[in-house]
PDB file of the backbone (N, CA, C, O) and the ligand in Angstrom, with CONECT records:
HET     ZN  A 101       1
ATOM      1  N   UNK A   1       0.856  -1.194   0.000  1.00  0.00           N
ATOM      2  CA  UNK A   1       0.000   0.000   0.000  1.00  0.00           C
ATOM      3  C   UNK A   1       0.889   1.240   0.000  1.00  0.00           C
ATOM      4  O   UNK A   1       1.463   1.502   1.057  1.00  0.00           O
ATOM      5  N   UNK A   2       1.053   1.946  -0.935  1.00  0.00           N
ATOM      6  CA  UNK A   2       1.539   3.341  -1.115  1.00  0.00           C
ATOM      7  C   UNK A   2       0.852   4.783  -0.913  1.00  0.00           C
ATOM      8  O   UNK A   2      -0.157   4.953  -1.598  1.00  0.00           O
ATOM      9  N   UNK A   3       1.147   5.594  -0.278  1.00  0.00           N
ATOM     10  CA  UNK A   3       0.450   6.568   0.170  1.00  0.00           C
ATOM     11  C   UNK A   3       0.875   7.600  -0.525  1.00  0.00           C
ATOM     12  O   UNK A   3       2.038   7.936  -0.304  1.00  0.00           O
ATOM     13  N   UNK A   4       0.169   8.310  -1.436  1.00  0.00           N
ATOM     14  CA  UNK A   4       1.016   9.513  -2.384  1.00  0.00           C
ATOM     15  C   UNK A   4       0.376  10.751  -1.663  1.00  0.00           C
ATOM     16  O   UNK A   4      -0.776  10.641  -1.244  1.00  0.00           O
ATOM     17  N   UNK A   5       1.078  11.944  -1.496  1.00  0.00           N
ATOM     18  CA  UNK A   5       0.316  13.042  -0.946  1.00  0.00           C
ATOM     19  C   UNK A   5       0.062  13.850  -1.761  1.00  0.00           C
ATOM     20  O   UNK A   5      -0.181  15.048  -1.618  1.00  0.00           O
ATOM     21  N   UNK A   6       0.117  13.075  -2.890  1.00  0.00           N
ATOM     22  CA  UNK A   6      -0.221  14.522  -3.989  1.00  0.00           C
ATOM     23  C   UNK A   6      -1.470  13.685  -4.557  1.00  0.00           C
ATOM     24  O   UNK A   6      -2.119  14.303  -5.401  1.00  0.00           O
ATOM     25  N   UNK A   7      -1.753  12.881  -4.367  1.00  0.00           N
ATOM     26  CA  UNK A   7      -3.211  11.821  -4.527  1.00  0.00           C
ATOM     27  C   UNK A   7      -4.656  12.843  -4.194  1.00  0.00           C
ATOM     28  O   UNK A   7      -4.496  13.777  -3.409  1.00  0.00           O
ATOM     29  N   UNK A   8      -5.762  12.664  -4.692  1.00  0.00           N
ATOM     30  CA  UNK A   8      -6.402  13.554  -4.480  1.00  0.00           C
ATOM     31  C   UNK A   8      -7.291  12.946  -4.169  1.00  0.00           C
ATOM     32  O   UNK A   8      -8.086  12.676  -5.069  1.00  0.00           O
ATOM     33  N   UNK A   9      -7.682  12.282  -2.333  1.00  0.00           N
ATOM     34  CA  UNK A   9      -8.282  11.793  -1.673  1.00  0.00           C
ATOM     35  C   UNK A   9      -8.778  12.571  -0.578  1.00  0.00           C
ATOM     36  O   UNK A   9      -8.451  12.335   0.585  1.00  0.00           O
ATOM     37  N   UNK A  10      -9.643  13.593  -0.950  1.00  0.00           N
ATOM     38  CA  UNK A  10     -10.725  14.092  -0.139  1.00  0.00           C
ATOM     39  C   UNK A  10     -11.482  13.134   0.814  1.00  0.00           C
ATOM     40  O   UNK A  10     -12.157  12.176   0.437  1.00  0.00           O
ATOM     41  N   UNK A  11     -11.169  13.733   2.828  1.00  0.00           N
ATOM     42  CA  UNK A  11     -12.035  12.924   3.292  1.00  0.00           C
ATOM     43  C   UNK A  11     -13.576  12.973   2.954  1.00  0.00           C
ATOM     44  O   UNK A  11     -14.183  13.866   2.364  1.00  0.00           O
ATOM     45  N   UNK A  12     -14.096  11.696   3.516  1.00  0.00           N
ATOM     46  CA  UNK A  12     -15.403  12.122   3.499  1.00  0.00           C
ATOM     47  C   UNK A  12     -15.946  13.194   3.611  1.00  0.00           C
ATOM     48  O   UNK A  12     -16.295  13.708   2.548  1.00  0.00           O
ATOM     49  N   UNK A  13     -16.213  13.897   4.792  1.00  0.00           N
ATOM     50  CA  UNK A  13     -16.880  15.279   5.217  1.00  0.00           C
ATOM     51  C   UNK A  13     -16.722  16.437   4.313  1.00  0.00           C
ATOM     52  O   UNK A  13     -17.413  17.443   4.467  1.00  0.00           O
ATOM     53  N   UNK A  14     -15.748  16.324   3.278  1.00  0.00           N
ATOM     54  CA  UNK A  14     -15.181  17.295   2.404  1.00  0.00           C
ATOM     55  C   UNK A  14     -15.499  17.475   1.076  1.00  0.00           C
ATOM     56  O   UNK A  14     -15.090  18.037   0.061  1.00  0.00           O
ATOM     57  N   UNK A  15     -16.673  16.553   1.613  1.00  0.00           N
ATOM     58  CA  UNK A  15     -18.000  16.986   0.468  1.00  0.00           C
ATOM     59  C   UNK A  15     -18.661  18.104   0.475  1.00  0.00           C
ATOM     60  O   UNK A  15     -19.369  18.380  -0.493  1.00  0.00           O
ATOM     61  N   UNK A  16     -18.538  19.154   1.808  1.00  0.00           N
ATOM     62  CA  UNK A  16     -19.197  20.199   1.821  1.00  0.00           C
ATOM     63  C   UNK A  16     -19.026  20.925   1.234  1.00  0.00           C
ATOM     64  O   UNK A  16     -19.911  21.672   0.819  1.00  0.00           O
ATOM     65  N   UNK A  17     -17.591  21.036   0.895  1.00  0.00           N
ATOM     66  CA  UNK A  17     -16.834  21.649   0.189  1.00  0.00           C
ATOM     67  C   UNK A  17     -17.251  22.839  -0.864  1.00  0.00           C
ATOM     68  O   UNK A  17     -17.934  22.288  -1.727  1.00  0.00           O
ATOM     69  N   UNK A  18     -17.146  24.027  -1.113  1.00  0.00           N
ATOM     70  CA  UNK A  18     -17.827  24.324  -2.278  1.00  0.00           C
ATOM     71  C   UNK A  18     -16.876  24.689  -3.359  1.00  0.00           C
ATOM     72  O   UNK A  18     -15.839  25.276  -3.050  1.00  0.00           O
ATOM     73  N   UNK A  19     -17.183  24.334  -4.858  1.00  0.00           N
ATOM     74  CA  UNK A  19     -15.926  24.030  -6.140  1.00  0.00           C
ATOM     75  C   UNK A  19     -14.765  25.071  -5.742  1.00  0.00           C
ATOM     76  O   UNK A  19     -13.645  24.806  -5.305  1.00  0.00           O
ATOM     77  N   UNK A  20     -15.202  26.037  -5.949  1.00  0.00           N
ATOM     78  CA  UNK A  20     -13.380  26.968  -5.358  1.00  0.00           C
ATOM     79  C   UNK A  20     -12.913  26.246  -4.092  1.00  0.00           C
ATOM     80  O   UNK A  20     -11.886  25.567  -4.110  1.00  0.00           O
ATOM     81  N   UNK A  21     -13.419  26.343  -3.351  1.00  0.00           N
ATOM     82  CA  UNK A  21     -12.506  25.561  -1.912  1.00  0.00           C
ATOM     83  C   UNK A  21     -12.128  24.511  -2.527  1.00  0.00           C
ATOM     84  O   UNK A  21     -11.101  24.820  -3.131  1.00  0.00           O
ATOM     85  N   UNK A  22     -12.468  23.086  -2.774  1.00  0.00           N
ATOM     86  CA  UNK A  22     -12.345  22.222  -3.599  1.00  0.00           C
ATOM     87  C   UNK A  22     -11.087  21.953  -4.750  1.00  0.00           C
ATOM     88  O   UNK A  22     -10.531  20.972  -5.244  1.00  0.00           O
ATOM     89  N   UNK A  23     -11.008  23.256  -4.846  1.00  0.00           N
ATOM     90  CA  UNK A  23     -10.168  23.268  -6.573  1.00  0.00           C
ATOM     91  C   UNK A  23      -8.729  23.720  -5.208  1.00  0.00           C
ATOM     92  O   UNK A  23      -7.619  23.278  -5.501  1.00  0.00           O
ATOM     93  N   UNK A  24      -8.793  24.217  -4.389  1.00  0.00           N
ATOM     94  CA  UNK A  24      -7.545  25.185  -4.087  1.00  0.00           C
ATOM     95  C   UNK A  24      -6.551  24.067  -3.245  1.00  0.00           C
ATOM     96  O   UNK A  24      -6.726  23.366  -2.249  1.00  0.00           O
ATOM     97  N   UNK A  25      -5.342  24.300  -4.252  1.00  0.00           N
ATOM     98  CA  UNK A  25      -4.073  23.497  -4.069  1.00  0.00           C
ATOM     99  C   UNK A  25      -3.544  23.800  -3.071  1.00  0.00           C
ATOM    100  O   UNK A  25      -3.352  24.920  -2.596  1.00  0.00           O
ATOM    101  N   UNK A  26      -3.114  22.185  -2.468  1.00  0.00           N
ATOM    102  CA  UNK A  26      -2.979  22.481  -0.564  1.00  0.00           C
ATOM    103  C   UNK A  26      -1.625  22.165  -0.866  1.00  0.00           C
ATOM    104  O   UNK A  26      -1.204  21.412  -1.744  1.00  0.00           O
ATOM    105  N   UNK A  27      -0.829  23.018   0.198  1.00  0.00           N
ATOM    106  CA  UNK A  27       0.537  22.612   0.816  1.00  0.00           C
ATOM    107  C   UNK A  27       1.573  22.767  -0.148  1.00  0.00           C
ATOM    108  O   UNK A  27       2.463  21.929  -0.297  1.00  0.00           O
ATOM    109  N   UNK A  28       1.431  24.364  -1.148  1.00  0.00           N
ATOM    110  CA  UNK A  28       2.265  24.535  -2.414  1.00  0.00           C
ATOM    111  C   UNK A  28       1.786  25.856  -1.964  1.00  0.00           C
ATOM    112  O   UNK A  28       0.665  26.244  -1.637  1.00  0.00           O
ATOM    113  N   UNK A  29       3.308  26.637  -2.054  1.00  0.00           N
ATOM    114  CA  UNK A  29       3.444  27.719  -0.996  1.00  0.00           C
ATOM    115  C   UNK A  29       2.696  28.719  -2.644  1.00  0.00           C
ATOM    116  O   UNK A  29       2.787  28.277  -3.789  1.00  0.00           O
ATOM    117  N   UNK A  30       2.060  29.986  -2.285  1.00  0.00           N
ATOM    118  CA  UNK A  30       2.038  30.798  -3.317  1.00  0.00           C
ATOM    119  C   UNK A  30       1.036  30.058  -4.345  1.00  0.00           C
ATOM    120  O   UNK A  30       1.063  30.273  -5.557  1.00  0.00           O
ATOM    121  N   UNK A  31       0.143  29.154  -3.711  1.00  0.00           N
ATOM    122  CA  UNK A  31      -1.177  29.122  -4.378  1.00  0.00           C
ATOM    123  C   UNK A  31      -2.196  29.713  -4.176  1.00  0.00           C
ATOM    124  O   UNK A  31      -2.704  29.771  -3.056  1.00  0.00           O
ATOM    125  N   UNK A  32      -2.740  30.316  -5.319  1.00  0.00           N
ATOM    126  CA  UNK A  32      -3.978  31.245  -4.840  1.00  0.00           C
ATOM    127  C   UNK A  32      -5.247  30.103  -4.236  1.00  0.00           C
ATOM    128  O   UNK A  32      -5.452  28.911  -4.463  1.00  0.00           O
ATOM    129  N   UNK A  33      -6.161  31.447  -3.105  1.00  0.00           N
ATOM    130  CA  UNK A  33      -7.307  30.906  -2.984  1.00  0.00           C
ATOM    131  C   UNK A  33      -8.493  31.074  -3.403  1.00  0.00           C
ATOM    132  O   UNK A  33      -8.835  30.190  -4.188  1.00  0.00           O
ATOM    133  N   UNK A  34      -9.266  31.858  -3.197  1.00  0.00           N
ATOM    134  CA  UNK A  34     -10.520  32.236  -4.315  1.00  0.00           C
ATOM    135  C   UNK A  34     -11.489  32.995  -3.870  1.00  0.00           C
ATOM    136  O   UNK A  34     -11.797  32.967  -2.679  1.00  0.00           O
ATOM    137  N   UNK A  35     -12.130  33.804  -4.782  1.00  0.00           N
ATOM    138  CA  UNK A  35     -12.252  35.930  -4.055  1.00  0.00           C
ATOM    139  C   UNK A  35     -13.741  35.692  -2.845  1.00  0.00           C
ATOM    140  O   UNK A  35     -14.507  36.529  -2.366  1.00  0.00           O
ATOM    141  N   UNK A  36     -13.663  34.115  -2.670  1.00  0.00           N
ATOM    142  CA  UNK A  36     -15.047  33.834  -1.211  1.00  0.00           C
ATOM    143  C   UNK A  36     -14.104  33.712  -0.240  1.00  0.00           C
ATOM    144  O   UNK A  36     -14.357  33.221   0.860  1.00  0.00           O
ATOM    145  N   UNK A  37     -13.196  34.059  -0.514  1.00  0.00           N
ATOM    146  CA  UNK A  37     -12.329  33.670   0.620  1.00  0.00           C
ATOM    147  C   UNK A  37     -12.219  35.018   2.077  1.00  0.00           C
ATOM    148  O   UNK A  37     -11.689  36.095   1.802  1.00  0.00           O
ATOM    149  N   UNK A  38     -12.724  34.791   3.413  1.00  0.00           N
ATOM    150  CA  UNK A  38     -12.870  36.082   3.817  1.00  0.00           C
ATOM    151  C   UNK A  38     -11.479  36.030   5.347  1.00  0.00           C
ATOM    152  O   UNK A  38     -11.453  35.334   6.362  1.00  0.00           O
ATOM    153  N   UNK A  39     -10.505  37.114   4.827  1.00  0.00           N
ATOM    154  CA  UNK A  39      -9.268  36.868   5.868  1.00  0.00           C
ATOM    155  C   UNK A  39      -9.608  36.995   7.798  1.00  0.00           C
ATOM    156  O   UNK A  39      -9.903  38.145   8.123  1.00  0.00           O
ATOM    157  N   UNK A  40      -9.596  36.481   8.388  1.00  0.00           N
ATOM    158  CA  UNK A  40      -9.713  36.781   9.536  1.00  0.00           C
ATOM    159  C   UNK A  40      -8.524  37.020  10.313  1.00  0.00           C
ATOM    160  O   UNK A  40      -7.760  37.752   9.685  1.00  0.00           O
ATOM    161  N   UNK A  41      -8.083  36.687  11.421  1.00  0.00           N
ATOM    162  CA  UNK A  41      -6.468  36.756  12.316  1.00  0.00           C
ATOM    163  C   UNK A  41      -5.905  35.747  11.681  1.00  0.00           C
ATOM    164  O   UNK A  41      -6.207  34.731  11.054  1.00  0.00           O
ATOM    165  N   UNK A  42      -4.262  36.831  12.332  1.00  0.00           N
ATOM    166  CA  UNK A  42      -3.187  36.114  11.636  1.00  0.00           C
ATOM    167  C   UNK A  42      -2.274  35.368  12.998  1.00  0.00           C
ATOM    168  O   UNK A  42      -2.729  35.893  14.014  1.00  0.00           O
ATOM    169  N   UNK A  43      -1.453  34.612  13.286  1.00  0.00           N
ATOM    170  CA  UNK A  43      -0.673  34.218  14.024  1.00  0.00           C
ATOM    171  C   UNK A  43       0.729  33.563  13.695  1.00  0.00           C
ATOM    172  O   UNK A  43       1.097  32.893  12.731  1.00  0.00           O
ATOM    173  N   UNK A  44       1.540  34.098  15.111  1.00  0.00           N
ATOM    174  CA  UNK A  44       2.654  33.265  14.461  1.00  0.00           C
ATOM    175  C   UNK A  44       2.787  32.150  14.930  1.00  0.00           C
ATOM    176  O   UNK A  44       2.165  31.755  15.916  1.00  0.00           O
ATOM    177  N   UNK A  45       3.952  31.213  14.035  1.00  0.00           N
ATOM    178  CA  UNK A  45       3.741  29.844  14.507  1.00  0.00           C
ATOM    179  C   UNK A  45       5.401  29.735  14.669  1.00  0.00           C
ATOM    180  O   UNK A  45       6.127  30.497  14.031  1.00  0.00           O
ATOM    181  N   UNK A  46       5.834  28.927  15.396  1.00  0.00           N
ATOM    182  CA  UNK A  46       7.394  28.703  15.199  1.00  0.00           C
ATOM    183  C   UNK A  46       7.232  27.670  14.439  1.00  0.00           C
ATOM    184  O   UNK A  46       6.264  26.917  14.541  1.00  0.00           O
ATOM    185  N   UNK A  47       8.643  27.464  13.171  1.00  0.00           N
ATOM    186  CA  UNK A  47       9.215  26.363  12.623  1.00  0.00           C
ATOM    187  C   UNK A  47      10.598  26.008  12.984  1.00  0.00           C
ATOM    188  O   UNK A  47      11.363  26.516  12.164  1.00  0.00           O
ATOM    189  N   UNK A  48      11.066  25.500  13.666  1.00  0.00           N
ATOM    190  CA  UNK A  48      12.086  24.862  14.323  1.00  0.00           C
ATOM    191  C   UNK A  48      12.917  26.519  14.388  1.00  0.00           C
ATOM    192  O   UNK A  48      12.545  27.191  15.349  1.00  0.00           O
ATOM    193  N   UNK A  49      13.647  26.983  13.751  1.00  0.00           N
ATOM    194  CA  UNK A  49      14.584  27.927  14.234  1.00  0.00           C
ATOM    195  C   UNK A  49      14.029  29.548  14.082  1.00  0.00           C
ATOM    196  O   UNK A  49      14.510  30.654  14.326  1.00  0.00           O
ATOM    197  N   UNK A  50      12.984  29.129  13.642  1.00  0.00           N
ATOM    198  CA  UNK A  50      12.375  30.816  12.974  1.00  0.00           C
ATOM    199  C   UNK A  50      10.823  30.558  12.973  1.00  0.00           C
ATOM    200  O   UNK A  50      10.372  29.413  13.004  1.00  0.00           O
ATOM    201  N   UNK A  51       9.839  31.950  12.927  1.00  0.00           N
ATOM    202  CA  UNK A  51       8.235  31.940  12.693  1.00  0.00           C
ATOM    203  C   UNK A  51       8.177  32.095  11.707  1.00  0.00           C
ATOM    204  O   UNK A  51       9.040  32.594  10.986  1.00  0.00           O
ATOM    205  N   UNK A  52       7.052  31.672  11.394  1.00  0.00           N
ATOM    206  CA  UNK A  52       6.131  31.668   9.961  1.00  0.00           C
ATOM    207  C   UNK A  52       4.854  32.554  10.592  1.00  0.00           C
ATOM    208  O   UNK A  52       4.750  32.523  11.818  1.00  0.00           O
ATOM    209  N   UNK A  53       4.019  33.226   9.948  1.00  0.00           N
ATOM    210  CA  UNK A  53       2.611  33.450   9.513  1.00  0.00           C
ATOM    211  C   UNK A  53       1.887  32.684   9.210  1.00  0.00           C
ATOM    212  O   UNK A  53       2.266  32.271   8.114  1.00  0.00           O
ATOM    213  N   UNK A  54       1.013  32.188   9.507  1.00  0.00           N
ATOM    214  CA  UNK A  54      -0.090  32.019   9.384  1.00  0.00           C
ATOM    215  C   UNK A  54      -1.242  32.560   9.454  1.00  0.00           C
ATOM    216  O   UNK A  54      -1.547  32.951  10.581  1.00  0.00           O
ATOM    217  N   UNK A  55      -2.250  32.775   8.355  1.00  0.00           N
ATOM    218  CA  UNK A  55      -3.271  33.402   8.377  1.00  0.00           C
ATOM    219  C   UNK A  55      -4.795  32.793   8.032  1.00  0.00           C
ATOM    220  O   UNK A  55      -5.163  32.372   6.935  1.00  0.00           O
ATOM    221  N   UNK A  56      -5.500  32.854   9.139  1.00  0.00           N
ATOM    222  CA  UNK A  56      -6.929  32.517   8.670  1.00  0.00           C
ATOM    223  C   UNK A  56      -7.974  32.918   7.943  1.00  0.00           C
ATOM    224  O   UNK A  56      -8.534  33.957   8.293  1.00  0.00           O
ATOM    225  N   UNK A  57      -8.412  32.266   6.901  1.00  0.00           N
ATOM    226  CA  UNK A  57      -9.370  32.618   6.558  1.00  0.00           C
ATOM    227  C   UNK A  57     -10.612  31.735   6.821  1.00  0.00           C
ATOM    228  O   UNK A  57     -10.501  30.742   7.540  1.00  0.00           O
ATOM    229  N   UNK A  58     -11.768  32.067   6.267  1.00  0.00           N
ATOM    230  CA  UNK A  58     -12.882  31.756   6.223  1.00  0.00           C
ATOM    231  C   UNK A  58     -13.731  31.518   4.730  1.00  0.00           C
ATOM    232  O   UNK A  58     -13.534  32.446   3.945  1.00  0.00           O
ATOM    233  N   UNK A  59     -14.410  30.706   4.342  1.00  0.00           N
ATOM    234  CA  UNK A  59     -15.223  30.996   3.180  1.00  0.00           C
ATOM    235  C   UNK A  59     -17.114  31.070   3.064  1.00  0.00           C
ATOM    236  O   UNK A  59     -18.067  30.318   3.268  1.00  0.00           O
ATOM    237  N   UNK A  60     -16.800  32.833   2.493  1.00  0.00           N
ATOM    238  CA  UNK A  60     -18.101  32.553   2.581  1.00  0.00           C
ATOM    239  C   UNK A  60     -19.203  31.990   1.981  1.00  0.00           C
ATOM    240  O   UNK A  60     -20.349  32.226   2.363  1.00  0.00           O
ATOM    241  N   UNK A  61     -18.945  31.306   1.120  1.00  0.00           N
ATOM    242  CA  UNK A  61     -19.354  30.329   0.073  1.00  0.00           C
ATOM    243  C   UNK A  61     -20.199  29.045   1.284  1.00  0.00           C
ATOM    244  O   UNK A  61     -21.381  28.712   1.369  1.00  0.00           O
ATOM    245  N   UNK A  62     -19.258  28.701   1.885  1.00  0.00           N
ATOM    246  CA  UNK A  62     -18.953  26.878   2.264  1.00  0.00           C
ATOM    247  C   UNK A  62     -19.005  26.921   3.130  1.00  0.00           C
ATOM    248  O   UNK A  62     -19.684  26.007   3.597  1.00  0.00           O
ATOM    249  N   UNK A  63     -18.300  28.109   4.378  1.00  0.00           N
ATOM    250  CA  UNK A  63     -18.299  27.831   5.728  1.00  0.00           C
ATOM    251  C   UNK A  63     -16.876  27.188   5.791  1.00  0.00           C
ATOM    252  O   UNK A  63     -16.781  26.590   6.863  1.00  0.00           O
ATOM    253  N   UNK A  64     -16.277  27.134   5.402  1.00  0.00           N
ATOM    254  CA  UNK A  64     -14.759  25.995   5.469  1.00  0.00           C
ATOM    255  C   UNK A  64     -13.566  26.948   5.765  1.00  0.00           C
ATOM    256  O   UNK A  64     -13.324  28.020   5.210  1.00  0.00           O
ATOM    257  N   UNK A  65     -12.981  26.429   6.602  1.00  0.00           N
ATOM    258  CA  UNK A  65     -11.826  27.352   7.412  1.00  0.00           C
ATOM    259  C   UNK A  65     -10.807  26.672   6.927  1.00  0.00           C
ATOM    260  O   UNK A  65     -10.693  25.451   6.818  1.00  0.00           O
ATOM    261  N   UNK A  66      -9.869  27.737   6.563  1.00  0.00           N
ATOM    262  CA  UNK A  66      -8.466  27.542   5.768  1.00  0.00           C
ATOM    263  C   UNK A  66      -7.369  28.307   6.383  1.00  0.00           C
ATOM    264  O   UNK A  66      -7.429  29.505   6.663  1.00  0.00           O
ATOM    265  N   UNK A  67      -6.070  27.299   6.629  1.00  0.00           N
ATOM    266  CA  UNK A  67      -5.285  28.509   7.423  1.00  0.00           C
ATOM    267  C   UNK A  67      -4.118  28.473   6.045  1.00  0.00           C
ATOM    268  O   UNK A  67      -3.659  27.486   5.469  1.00  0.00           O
ATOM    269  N   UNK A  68      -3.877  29.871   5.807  1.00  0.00           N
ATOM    270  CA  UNK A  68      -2.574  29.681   4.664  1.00  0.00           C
ATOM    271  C   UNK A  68      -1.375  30.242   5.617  1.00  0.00           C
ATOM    272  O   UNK A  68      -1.634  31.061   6.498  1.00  0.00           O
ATOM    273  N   UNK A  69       0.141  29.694   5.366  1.00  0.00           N
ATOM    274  CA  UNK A  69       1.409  29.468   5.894  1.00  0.00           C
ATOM    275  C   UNK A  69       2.083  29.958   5.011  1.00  0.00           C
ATOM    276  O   UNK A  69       2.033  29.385   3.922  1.00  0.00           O
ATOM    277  N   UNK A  70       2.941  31.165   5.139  1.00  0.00           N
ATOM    278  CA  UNK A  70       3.561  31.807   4.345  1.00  0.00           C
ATOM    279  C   UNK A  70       5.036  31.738   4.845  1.00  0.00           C
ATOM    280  O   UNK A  70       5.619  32.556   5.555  1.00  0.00           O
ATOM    281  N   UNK A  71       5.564  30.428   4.247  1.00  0.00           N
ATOM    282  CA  UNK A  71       7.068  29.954   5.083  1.00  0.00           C
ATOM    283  C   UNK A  71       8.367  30.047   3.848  1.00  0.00           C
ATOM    284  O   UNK A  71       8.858  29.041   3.336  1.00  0.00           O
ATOM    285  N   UNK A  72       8.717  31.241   3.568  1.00  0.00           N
ATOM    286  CA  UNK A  72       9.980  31.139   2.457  1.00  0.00           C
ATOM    287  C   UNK A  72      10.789  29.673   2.854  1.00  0.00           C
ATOM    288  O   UNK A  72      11.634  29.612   1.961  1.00  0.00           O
ATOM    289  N   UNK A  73      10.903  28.936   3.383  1.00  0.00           N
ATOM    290  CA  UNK A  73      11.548  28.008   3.933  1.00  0.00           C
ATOM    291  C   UNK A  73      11.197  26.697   3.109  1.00  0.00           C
ATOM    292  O   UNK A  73      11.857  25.896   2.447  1.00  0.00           O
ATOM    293  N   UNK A  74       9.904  26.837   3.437  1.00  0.00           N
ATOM    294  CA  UNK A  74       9.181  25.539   2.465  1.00  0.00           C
ATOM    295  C   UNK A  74       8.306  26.034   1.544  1.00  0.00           C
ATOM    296  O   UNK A  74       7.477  26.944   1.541  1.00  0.00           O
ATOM    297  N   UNK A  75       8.898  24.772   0.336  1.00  0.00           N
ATOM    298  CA  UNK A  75       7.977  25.343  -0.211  1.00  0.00           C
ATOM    299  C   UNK A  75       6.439  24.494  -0.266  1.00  0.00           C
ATOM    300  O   UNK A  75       5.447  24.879  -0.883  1.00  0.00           O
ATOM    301  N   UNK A  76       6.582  22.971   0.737  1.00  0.00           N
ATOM    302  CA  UNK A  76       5.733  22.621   0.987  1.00  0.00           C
ATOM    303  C   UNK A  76       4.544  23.273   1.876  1.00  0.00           C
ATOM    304  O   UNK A  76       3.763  22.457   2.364  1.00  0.00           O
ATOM    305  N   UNK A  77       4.355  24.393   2.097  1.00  0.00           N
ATOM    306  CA  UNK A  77       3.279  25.087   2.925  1.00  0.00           C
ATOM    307  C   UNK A  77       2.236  25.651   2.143  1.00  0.00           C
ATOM    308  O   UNK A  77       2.048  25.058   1.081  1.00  0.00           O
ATOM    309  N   UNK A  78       1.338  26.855   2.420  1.00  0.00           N
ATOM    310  CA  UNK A  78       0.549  27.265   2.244  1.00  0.00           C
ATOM    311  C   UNK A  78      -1.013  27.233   2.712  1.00  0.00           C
ATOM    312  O   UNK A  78      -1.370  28.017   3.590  1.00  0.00           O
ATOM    313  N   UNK A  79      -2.007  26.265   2.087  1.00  0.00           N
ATOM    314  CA  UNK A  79      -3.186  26.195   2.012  1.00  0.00           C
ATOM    315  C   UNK A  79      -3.785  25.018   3.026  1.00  0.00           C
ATOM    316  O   UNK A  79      -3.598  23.874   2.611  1.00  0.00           O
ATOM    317  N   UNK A  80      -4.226  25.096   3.834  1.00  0.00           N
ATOM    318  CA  UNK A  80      -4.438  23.863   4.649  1.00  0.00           C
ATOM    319  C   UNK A  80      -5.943  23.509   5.158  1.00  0.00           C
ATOM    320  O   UNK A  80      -6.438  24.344   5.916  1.00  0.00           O
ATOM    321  N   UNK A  81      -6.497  22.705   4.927  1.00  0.00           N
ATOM    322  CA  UNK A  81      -7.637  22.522   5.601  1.00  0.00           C
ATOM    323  C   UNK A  81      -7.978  22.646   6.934  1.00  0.00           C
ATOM    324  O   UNK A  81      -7.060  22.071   7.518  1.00  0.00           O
ATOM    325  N   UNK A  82      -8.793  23.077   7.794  1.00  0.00           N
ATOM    326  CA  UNK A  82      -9.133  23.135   9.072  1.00  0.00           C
ATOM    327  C   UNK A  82     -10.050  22.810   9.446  1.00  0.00           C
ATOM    328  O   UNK A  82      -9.918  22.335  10.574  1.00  0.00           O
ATOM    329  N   UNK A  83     -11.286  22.793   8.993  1.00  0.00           N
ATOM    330  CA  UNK A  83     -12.315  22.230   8.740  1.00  0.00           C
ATOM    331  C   UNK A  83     -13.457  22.807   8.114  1.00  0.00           C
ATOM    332  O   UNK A  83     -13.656  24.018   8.018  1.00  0.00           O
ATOM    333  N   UNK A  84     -14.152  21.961   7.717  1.00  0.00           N
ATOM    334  CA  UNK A  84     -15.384  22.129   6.098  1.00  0.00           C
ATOM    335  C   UNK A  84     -16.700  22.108   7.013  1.00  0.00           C
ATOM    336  O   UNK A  84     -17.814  22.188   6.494  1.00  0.00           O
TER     337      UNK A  84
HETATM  338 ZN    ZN A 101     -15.852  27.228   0.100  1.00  0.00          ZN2+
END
């Protein structure tokens, strides 16, 4: 059994989803999200030697909370689910 993370296996519940939330590429730093997207607080987070940003949003489409990670470090960050 191989586990790819670039596989596009939506949990269940993430059917609520609405198509822009849906479409928006997770964990690829400098992907856009989509203009339902409504910003709320930002926080910092530590990554081992330095902070990152993180910022919440909201959609008002879906209801689905997204935190994006703005880490020059990785470029695995960005778009993350929080919940739908
Ligand atoms: Zn949405």
């Amino acid at each position: 059994m191989t586990q790819d993370q670039n596989a596009a296996a939506p949990a269940a519940n993430e059917s609520t989803l609405c198509a822009p939330c849906a479409g928006i590429q997770r964990h690829w730093r400098r992907a856009p999200g989509h203009a339902e997207l409504v910003q709320a607080n930002n926080r910092q987070e530590a990554r081992g030697a330095h902070t990152v940003t993180v910022t919440r949003y909201r959609c008002d489409h879906c209801g689905a909370i997204w935190d994006y990670e703005n880490n020059r470090a990785d470029q695995r960050t960005g778009w993350s689910l929080v919940r739908c």
